[in-house]
MIDOSE-1310 file (N, C-alpha, C; in nm, 2 decimals, decimal comma, always signed):
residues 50
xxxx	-0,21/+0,08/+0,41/-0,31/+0,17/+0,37/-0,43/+0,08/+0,32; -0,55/+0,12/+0,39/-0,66/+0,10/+0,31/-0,69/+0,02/+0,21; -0,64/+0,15/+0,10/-0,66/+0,15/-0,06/-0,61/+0,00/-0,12; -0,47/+0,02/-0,08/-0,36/-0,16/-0,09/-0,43/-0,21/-0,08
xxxx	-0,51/-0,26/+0,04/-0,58/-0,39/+0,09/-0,71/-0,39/-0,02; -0,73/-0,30/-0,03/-0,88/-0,33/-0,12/-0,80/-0,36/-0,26; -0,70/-0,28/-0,33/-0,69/-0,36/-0,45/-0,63/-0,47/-0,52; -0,51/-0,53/-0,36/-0,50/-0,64/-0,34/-0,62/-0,76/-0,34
xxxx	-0,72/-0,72/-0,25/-0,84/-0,82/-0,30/-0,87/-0,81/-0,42; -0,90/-0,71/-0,49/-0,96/-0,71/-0,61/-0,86/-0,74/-0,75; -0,71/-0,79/-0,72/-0,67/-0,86/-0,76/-0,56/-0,76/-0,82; -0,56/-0,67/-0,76/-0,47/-0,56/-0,84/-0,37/-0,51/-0,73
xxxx	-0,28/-0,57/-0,68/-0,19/-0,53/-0,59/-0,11/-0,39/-0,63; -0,09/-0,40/-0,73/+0,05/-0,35/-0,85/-0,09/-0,17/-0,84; -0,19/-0,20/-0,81/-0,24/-0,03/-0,84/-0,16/+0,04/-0,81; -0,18/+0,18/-0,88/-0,13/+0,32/-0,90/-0,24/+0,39/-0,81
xxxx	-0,23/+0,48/-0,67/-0,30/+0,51/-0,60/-0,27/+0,62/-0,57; -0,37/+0,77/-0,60/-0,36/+0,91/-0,56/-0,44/+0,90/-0,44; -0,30/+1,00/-0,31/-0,43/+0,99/-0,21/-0,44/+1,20/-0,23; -0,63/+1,20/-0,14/-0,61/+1,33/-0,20/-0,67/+1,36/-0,07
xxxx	-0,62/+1,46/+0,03/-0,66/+1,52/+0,16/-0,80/+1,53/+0,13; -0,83/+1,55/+0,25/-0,98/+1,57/+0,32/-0,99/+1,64/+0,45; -1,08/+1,70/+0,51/-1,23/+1,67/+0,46/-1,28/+1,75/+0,38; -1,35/+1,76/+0,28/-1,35/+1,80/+0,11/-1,49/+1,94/+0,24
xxxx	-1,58/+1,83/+0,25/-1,70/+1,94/+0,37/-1,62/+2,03/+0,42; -1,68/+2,18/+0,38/-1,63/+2,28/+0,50/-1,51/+2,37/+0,47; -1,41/+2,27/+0,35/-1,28/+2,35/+0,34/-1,32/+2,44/+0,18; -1,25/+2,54/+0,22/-1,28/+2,66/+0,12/-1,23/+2,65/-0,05
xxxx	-1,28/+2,67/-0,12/-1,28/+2,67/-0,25/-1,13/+2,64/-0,29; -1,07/+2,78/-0,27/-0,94/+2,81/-0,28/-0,86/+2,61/-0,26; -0,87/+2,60/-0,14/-0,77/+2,50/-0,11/-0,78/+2,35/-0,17; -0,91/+2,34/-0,18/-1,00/+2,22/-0,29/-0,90/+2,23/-0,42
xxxx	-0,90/+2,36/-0,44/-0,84/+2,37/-0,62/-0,71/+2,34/-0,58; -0,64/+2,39/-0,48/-0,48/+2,34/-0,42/-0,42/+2,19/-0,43; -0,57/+2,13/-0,35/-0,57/+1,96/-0,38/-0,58/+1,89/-0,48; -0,68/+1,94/-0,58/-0,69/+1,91/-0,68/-0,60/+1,91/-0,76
xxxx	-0,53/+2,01/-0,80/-0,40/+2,07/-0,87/-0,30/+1,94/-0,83; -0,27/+1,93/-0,72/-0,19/+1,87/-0,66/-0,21/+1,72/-0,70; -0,31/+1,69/-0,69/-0,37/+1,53/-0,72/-0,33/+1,47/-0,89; -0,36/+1,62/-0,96/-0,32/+1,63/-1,15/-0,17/+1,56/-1,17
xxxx	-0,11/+1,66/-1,06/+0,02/+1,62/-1,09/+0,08/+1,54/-1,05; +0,02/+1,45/-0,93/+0,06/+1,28/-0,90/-0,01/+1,20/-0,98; -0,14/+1,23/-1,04/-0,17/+1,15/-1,14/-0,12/+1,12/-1,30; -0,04/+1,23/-1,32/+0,03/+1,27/-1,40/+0,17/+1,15/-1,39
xxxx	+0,23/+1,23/-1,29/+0,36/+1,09/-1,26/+0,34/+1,00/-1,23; +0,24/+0,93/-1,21/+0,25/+0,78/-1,20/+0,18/+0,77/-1,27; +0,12/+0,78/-1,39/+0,09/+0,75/-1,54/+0,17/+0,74/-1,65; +0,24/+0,86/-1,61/+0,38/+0,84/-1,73/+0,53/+0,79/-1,65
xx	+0,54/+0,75/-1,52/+0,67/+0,66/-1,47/+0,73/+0,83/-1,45; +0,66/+0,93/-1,42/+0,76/+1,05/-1,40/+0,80/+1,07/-1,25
């Protein structure tokens, strides 16, 4: 992924990485808050090792 490679360069292999769907353009309110929600609660467990 991507993200790896960039924080591997930046010296941070070991990051903690939320990925969060797209394309954010165009999709309806409702489902944004779906992702969002969803993003809380993987940022949640891999903050606290849950």
């Amino acid at each position: 992924m991507l993200t790896d490679q960039v924080a591997a360069s930046l010296g941070r292999p070991d990051a903690r990485i939320v990925q969060v769907d797209h394309p954010l353009g165009g999709t309806d309110e409702t489902t944004v808050r779906e992702w969002a929600d969803a993003a809380v609660e993987e940022t949640l467990a891999l903050l606290t090792g849950g």
